[in-house]
DRENDO-1510 file (C-alpha; in Angstrom, 1 decimal, always signed):
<recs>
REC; n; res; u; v; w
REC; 1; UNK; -9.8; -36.5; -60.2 .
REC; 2; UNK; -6.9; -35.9; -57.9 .
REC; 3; UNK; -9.2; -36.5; -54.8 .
REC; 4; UNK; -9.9; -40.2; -56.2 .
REC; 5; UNK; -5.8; -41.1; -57.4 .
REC; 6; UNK; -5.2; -40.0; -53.7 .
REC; 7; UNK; -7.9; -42.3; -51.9 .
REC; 8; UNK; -7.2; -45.4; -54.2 .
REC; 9; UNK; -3.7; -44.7; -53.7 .
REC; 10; UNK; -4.3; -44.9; -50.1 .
REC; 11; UNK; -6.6; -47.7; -50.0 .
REC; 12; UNK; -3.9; -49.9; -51.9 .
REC; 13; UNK; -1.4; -48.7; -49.3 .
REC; 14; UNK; -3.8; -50.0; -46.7 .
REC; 15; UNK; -4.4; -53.4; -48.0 .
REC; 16; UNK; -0.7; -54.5; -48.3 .
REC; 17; UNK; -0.3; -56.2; -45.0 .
REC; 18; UNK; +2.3; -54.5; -42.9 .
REC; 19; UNK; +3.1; -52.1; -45.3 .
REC; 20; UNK; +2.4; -48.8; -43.6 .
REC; 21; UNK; +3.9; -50.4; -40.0 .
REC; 22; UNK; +7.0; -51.1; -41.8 .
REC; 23; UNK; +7.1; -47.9; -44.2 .
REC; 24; UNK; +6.8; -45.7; -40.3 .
REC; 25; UNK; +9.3; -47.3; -38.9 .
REC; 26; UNK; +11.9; -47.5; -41.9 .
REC; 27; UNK; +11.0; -43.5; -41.9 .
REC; 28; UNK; +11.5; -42.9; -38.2 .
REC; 29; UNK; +15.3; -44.2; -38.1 .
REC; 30; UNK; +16.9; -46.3; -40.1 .
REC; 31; UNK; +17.3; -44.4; -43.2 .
REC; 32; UNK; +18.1; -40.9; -41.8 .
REC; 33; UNK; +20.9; -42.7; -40.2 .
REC; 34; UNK; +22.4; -43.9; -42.8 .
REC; 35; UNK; +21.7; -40.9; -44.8 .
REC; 36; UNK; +21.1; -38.2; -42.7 .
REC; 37; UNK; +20.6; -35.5; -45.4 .
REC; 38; UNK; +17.7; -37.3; -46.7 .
REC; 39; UNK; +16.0; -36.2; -43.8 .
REC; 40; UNK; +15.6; -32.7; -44.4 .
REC; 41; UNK; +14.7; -33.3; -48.2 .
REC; 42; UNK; +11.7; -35.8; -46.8 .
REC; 43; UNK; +10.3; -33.5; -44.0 .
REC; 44; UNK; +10.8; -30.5; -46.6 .
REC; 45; UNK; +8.4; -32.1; -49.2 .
REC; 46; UNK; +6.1; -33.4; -46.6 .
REC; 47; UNK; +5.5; -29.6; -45.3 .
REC; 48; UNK; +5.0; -28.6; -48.9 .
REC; 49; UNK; +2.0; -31.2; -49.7 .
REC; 50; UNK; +1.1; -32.6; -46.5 .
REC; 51; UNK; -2.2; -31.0; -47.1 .
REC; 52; UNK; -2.9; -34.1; -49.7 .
REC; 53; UNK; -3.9; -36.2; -46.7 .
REC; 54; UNK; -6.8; -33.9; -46.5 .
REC; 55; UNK; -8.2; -35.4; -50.0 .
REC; 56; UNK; -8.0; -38.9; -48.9 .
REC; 57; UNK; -11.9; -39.9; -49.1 .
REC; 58; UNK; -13.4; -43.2; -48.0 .
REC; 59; UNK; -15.5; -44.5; -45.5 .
REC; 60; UNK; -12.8; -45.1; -42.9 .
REC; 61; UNK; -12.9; -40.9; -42.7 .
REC; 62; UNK; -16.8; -40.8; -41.4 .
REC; 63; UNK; -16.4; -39.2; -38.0 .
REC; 64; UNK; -20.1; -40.8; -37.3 .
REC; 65; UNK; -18.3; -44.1; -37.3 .
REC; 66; UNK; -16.1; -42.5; -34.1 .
REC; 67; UNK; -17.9; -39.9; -32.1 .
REC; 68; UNK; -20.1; -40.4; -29.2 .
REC; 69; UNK; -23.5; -39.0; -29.5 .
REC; 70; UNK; -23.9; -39.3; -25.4 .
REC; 71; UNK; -21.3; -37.6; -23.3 .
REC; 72; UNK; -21.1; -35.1; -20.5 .
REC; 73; UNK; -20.4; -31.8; -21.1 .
REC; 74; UNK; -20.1; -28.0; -19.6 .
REC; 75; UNK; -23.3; -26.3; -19.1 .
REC; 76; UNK; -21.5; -23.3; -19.6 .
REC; 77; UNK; -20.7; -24.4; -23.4 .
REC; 78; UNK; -24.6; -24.2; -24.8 .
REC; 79; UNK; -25.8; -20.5; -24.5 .
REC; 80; UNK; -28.0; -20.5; -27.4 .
REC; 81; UNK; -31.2; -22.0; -28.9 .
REC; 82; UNK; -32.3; -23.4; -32.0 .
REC; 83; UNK; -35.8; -22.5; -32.8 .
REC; 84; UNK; -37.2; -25.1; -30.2 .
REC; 85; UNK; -40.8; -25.8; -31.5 .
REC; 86; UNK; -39.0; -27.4; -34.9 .
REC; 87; UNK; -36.2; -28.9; -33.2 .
REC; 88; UNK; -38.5; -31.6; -32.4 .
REC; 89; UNK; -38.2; -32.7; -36.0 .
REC; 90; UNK; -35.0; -32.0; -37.2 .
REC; 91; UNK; -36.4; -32.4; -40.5 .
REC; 92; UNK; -37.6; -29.2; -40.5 .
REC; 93; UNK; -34.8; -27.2; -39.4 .
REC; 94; UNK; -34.0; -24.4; -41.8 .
REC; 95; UNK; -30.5; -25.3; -43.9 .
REC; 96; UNK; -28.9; -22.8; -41.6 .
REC; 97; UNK; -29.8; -23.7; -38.6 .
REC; 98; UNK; -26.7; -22.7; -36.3 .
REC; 99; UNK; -27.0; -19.2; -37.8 .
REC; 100; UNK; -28.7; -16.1; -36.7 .
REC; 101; UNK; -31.8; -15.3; -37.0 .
REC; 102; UNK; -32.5; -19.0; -36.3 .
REC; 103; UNK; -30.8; -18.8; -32.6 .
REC; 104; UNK; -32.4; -16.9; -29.7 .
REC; 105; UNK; -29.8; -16.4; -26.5 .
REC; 106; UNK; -30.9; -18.5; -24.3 .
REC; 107; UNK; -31.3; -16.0; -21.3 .
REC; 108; UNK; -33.4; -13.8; -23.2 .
REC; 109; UNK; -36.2; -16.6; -23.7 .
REC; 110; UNK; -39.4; -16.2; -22.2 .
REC; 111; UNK; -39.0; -20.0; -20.7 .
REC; 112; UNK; -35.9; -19.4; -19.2 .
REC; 113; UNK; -37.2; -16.0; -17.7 .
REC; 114; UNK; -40.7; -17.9; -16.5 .
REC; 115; UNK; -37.8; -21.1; -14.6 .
REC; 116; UNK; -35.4; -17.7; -12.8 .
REC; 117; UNK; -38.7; -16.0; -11.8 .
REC; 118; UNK; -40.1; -18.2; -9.9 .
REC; 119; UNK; -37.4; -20.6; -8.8 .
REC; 120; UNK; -34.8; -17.5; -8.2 .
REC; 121; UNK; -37.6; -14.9; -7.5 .
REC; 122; UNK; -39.8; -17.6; -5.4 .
REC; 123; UNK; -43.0; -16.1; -7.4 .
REC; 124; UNK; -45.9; -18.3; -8.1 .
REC; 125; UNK; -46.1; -19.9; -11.8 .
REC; 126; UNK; -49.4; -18.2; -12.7 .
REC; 127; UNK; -48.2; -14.7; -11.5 .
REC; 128; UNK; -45.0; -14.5; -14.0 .
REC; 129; UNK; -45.7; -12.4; -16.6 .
REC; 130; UNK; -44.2; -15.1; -18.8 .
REC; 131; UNK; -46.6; -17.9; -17.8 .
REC; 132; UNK; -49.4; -15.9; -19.7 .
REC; 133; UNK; -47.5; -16.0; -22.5 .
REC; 134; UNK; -47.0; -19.6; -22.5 .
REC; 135; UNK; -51.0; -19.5; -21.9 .
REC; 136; UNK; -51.6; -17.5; -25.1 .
REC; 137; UNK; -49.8; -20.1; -27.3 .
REC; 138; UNK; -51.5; -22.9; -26.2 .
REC; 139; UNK; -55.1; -20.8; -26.4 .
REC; 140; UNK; -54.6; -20.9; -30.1 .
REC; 141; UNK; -53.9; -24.6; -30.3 .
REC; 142; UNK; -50.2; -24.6; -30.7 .
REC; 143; UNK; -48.5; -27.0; -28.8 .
REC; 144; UNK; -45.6; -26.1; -25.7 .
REC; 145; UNK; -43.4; -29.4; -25.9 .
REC; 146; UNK; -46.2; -32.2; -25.5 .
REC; 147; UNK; -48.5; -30.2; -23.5 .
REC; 148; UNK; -52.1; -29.5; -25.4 .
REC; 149; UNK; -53.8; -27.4; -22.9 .
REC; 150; UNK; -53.4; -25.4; -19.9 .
REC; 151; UNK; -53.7; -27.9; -17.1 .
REC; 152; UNK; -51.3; -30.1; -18.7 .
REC; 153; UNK; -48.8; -26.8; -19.3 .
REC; 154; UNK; -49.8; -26.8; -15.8 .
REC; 155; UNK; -48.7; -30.3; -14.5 .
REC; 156; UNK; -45.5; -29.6; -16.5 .
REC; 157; UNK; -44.4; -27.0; -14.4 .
REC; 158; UNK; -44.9; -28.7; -11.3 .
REC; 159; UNK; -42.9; -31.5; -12.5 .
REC; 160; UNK; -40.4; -29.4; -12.3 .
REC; 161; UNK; -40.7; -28.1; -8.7 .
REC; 162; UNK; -40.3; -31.9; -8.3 .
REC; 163; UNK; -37.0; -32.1; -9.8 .
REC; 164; UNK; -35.8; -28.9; -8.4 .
REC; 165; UNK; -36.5; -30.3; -4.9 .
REC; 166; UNK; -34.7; -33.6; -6.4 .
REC; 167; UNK; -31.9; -31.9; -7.8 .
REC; 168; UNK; -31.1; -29.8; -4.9 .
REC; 169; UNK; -31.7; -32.1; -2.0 .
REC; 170; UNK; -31.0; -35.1; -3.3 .
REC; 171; UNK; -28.4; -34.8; -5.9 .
REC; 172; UNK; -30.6; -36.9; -8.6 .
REC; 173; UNK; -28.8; -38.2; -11.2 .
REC; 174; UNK; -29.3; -36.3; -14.5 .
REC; 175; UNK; -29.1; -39.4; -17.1 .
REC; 176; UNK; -32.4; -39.2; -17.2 .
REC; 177; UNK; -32.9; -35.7; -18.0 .
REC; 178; UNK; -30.3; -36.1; -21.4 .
REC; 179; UNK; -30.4; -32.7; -23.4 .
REC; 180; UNK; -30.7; -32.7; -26.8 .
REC; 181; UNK; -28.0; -30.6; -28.8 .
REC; 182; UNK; -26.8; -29.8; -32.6 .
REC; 183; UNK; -23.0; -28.9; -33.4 .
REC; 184; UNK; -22.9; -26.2; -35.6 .
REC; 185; UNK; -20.8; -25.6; -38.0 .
REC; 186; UNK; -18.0; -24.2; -36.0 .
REC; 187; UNK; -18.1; -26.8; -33.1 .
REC; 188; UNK; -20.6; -24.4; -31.3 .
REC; 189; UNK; -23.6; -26.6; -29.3 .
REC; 190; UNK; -27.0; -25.0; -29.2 .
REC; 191; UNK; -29.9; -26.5; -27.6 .
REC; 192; UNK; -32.5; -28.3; -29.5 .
REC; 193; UNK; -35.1; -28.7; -27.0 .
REC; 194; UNK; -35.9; -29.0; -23.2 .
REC; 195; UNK; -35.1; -25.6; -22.8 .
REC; 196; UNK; -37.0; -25.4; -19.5 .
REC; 197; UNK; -34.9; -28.3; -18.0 .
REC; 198; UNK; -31.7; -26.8; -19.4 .
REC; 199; UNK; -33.1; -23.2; -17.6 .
REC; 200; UNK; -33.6; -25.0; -14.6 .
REC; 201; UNK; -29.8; -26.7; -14.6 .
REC; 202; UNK; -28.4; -23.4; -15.1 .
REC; 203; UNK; -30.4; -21.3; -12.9 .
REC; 204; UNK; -29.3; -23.9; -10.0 .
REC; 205; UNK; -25.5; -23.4; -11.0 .
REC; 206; UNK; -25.0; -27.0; -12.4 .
REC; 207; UNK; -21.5; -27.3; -14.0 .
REC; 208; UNK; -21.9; -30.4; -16.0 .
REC; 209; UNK; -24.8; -32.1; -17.9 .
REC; 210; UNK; -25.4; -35.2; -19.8 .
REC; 211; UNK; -26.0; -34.6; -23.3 .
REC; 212; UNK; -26.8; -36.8; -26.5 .
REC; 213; UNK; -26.0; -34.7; -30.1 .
REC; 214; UNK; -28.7; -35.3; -32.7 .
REC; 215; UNK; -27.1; -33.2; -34.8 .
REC; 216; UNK; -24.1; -32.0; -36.6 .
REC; 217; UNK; -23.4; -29.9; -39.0 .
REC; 218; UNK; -21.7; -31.0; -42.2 .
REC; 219; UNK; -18.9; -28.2; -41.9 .
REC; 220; UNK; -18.2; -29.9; -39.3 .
REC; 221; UNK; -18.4; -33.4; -39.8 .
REC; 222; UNK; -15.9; -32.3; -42.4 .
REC; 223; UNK; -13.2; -30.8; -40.2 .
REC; 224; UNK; -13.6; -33.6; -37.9 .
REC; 225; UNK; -13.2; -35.9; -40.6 .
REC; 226; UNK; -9.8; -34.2; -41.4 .
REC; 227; UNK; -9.1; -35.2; -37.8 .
REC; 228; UNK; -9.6; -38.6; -38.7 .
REC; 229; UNK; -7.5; -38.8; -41.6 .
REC; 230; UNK; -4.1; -36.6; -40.0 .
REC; 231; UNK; -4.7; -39.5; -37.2 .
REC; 232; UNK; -4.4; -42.3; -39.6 .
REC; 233; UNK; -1.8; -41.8; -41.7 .
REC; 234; UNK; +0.1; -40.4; -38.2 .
REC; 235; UNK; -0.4; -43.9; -36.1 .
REC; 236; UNK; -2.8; -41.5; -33.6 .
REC; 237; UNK; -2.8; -38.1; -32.2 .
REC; 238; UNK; -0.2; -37.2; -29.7 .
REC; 239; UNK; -2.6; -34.7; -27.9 .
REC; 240; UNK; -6.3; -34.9; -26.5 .
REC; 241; UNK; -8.4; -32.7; -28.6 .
REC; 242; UNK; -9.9; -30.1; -26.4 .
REC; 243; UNK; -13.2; -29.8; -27.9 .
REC; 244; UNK; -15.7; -32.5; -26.4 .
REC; 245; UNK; -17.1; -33.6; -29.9 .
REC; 246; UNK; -13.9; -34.5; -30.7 .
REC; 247; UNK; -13.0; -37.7; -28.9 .
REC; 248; UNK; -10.5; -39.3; -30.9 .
REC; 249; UNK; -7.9; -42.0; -29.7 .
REC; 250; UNK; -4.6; -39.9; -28.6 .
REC; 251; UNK; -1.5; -40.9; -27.0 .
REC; 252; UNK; -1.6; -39.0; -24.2 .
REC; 253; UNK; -4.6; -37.9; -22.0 .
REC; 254; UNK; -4.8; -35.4; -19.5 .
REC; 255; UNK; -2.4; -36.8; -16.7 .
REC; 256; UNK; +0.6; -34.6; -17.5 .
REC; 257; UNK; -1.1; -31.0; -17.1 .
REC; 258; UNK; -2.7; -32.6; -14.0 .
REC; 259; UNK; +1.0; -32.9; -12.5 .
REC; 260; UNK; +2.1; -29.5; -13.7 .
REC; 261; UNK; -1.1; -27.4; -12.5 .
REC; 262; UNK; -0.9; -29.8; -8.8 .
REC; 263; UNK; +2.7; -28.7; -8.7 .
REC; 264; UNK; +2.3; -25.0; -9.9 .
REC; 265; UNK; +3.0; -22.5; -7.8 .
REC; 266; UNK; +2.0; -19.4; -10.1 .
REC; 267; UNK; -1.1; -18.1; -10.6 .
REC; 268; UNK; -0.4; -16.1; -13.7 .
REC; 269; UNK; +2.5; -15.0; -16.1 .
REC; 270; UNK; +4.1; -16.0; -19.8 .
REC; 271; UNK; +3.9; -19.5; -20.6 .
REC; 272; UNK; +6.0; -21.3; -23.4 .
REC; 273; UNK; +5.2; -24.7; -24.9 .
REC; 274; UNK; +8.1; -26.0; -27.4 .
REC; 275; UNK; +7.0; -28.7; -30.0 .
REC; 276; UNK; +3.5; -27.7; -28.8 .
REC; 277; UNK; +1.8; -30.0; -31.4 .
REC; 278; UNK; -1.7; -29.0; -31.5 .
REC; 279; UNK; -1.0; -26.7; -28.9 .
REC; 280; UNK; -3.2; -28.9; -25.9 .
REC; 281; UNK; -1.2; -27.0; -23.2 .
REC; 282; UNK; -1.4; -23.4; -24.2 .
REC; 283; UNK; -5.6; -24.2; -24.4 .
REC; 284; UNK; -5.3; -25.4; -20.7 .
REC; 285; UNK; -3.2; -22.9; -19.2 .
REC; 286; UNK; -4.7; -19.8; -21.0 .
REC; 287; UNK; -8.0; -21.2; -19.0 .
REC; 288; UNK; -6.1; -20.8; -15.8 .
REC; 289; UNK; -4.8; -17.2; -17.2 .
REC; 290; UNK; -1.4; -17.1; -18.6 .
REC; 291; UNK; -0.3; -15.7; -21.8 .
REC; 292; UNK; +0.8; -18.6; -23.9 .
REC; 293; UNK; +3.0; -19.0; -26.6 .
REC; 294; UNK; +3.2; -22.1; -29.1 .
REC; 295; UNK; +5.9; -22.7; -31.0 .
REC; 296; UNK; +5.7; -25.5; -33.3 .
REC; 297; UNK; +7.6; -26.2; -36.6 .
REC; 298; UNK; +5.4; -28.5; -38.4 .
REC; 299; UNK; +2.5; -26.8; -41.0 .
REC; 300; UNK; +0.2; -29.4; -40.6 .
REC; 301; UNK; +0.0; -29.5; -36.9 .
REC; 302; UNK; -0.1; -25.5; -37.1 .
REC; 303; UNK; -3.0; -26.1; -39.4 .
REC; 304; UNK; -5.2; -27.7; -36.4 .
REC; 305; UNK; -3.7; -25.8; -33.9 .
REC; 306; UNK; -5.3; -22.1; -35.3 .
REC; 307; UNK; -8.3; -24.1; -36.3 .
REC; 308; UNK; -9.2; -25.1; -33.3 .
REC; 309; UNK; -7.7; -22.4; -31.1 .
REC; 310; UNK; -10.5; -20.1; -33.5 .
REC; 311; UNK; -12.9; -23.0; -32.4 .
REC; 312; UNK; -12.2; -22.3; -28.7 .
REC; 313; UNK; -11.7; -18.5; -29.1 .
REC; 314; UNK; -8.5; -18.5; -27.7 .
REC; 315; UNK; -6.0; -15.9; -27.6 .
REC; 316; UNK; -2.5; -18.0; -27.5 .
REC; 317; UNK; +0.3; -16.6; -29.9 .
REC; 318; UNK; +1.1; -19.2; -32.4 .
REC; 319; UNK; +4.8; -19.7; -33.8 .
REC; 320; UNK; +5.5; -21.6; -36.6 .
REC; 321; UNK; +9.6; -22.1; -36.9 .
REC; 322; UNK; +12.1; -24.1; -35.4 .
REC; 323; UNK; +12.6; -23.5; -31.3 .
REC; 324; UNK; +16.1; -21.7; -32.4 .
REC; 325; UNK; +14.7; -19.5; -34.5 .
REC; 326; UNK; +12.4; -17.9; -32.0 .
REC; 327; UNK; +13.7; -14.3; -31.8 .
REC; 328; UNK; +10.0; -12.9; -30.9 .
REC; 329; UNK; +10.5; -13.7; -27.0 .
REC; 330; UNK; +13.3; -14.8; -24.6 .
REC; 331; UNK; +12.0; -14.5; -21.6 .
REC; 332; UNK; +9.2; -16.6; -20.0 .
REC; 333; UNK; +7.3; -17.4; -16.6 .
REC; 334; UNK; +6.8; -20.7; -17.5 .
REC; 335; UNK; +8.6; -23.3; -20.1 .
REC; 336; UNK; +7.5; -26.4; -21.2 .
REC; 337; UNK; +9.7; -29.0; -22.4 .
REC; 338; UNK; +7.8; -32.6; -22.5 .
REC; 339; UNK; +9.3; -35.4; -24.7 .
REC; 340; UNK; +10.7; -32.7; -27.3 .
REC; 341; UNK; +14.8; -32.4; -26.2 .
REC; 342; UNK; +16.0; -35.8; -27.0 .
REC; 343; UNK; +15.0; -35.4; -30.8 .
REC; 344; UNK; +18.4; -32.3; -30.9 .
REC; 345; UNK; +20.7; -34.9; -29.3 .
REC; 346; UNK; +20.3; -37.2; -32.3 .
REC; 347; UNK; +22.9; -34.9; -34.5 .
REC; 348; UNK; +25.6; -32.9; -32.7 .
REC; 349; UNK; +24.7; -29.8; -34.6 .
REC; 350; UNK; +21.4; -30.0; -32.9 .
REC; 351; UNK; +22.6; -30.6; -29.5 .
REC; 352; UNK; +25.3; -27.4; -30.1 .
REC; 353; UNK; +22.1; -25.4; -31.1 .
REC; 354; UNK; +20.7; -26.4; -27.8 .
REC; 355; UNK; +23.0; -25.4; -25.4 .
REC; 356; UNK; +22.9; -22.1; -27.3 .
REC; 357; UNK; +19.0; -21.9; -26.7 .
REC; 358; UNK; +19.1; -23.1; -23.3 .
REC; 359; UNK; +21.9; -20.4; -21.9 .
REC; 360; UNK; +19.9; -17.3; -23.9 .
REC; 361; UNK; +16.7; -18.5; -22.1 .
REC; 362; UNK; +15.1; -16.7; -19.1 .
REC; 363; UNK; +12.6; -18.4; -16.8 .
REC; 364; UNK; +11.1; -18.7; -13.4 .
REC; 365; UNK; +10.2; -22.6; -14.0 .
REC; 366; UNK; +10.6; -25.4; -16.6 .
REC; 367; UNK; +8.2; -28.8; -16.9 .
REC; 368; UNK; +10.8; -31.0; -18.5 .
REC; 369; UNK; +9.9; -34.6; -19.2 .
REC; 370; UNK; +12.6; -36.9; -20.6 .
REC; 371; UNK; +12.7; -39.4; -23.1 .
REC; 372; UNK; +12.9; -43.1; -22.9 .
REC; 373; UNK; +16.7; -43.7; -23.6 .
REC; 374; UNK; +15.3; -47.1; -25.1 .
REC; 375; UNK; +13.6; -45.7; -28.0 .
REC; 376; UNK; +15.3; -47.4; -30.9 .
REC; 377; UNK; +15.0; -44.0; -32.7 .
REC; 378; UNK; +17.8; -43.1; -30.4 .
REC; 379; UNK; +19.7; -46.0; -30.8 .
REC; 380; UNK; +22.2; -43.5; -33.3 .
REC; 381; UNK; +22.3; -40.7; -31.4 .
REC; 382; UNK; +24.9; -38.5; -31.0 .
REC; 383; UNK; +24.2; -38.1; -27.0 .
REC; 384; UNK; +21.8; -40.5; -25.4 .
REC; 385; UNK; +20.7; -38.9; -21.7 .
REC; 386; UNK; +19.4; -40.7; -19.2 .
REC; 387; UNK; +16.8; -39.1; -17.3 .
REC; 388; UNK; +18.9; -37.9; -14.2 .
REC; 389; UNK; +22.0; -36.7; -16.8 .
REC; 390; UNK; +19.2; -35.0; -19.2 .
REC; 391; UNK; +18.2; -32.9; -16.1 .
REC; 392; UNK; +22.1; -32.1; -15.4 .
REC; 393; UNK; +22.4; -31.3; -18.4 .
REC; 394; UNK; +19.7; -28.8; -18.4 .
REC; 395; UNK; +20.6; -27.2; -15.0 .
REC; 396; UNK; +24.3; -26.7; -16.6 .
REC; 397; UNK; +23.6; -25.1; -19.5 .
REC; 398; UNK; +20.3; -22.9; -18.2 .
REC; 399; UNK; +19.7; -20.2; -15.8 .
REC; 400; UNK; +17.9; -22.8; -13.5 .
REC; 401; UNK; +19.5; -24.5; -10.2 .
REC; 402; UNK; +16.9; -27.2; -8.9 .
REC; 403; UNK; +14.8; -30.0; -9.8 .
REC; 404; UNK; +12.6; -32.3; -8.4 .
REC; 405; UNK; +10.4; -34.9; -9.7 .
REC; 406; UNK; +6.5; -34.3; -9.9 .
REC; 407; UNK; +5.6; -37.9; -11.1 .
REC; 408; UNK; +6.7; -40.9; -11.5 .
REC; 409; UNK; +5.0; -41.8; -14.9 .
REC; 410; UNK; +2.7; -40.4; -17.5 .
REC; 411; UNK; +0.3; -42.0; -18.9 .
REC; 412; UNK; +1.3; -45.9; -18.1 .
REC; 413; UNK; +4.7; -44.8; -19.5 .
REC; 414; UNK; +8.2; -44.4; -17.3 .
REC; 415; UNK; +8.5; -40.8; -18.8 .
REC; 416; UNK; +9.1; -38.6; -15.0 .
REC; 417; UNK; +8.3; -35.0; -15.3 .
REC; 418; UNK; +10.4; -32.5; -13.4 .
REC; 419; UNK; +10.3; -29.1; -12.0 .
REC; 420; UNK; +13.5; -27.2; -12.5 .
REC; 421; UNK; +13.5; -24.2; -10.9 .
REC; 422; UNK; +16.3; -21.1; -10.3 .
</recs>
């Protein structure tokens, strides 16, 4: 009952025209400057129920509508198999599917052992012990992928020795060779067939593939559908999802941590992210091997953030408070300050608290990327930097000396980033 009131509540919100535009932008600024207390009160009861979104059901929600089925992805990302003489029909999968005992590593196979034998080993098809297996299955009339018989089993395999030499010599394009793949519950891809292709690609050390999901599993049609709703009723999301399945519109895309890593000098350390959001960066630089930290104050973005960073198997502490309340950790390798420090010059209290921060912080390096001073949600604000008088105002009040500019714009916008350094 409370599912429906929220979704026809919602739908009603939708079909006023220009309701929800106007409703966003009356809540970005205009009404917590003229009463600034009524702020807190609003973000306060949106942190205790934001989770309602999460009940808003209607066909706007179906991440089927959204995802691509065809897309590249890393080889490295598929290491098991589904049950490949069902996966054929799909129909016939067993309900859990993406569960053990219905995967089978896929190095312990007996096709990927028969592809490393004899293209790694350079032994002849017939004299791999696995090849007799393969022989035995189709002896008793079972079928290996669409071969009947022997001879065709046969012609199979030296179809591959054909786009081995293709592959290797002549860097054939694989768009022809798509793989078929599930999504499991937990974002996990496992192979549905072509298993000797897929041995072949890996054995040869390929790094990407081309792929086309068949399946997905309702678990997580259903997480990615909460995706789809937190994106909704929040314009878009501000961060590219790391996981490949989940290729929603965002505001940002990858330029920004391409600037930082092309600029970065260490190979290793502490990283911090402040206002980390659904914590894009600390996912990226763990992968390049720092120990990162997230803080970020708002539940439902923390929400996301340990979903998917238990999607990823990631390691990155996670810190859900205000950046002035971090007491856990003052000193850092690595800070990252994009687009968050204009929102504390909007109140002087906030810009006080700053100062405070920025003088008890220790660092080798901050990314810092301004606002734009044109924003009308800074048209109030207590201070109102410029980009050059932001970074002054950062080397004055910090333990860092230097800065220089890494980029120019991010993302189509006029929003620099900097390197400040000691």
């Amino acid at each position: 009952m409370k599912n429906q009131i929220i979704s026809i509540l919602w739908n009603i919100f939708n079909k006023i025209p220009n309701l929800k535009e106007r409703l966003f932008r009356f809540y970005a600024w205009k009404i917590f400057e003229k009463v600034p207390k009524l702020k807190d009160l609003i973000y306060k009861i949106y942190d205790r129920f934001w989770f309602l979104e999460l009940l808003i059901d209607n066909d706007q929600f179906n991440p089927l509508n959204l995802q691509k089925n065809n897309y590249e992805l890393d080889l490295g990302r598929i290491n098991f198999v589904v049950n490949i003489y069902q996966a054929n029909d799909i129909s016939k999968l067993p309900i859990k599917w993406d569960l053990v005992p219905n995967l089978t590593r896929i190095e312990d196979t007996s096709e990927f052992q028969l592809i490393k034998k004899h293209f790694t080993d350079n032994v002849d098809w017939k004299e791999i012990n696995e090849y007799e297996y393969f022989r035995n299955i189709l002896s008793n009339n079972k079928k290996i992928l669409d071969c009947s018989n022997e001879q065709e089993f046969t012609l199979y395999l030296k179809s591959l020795d054909y786009l081995h030499q293709k592959l290797v010599k002549d860097k054939l394009t694989l768009l022809d060779y798509r793989i078929k793949v599930g999504v499991g519950r937990v974002g996990e891809f496992m192979l549905l067939n072509n298993i000797f292709q897929f041995s072949l690609f890996k054995i040869i050390g390929m790094n990407k593939i081309p792929i086309e999901v068949v399946l997905r599993h309702p678990l997580w049609l259903k997480f990615s559908s909460e995706f789809l709703k937190f994106q909704s009723v929040h314009g878009e999301l501000y961060q590219p999802l790391i996981h490949p399945d989940l290729g929603f519109k965002s505001s940002h895309a990858d330029e920004r941590f391409i600037a930082i890593q092309n600029a970065l000098t260490l190979k290793n350390g502490t990283l911090l992210d402040i206002g980390a959001n659904l914590a894009y960066f600390c996912h990226k630089f763990e992968d390049l091997g720092f120990e990162c930290y997230a803080v970020e104050i708002r539940p439902s973005n923390v929400h996301f953030m340990k979903k998917l960073r238990e999607i990823e198997r990631k390691k990155f502490k996670i810190i859900n408070k205000s950046i002035f309340e971090l007491n856990e950790k003052r000193d850092f390798d690595i800070v990252l300050a994009l687009n968050i420090f204009h929102h504390f010059l909007r109140e002087k209290g906030l810009y006080l608290k700053l100062i405070e921060f920025l003088r008890n912080l220790d660092m080798k390096v901050m990314y810092f990327q301004p606002h734009d001073p044109n924003e009308k949600v800074m048209q109030n604000a207590y201070l109102n930097y410029n980009n050059t008088q932001f970074v002054e105002f950062i080397i004055k009040n910090s333990c860092l000396n230097h800065s220089k500019s890494i980029n120019k714009t991010s993302d189509g916008v006029n929003r620099p980033i900097y390197e400040l350094t000691k």
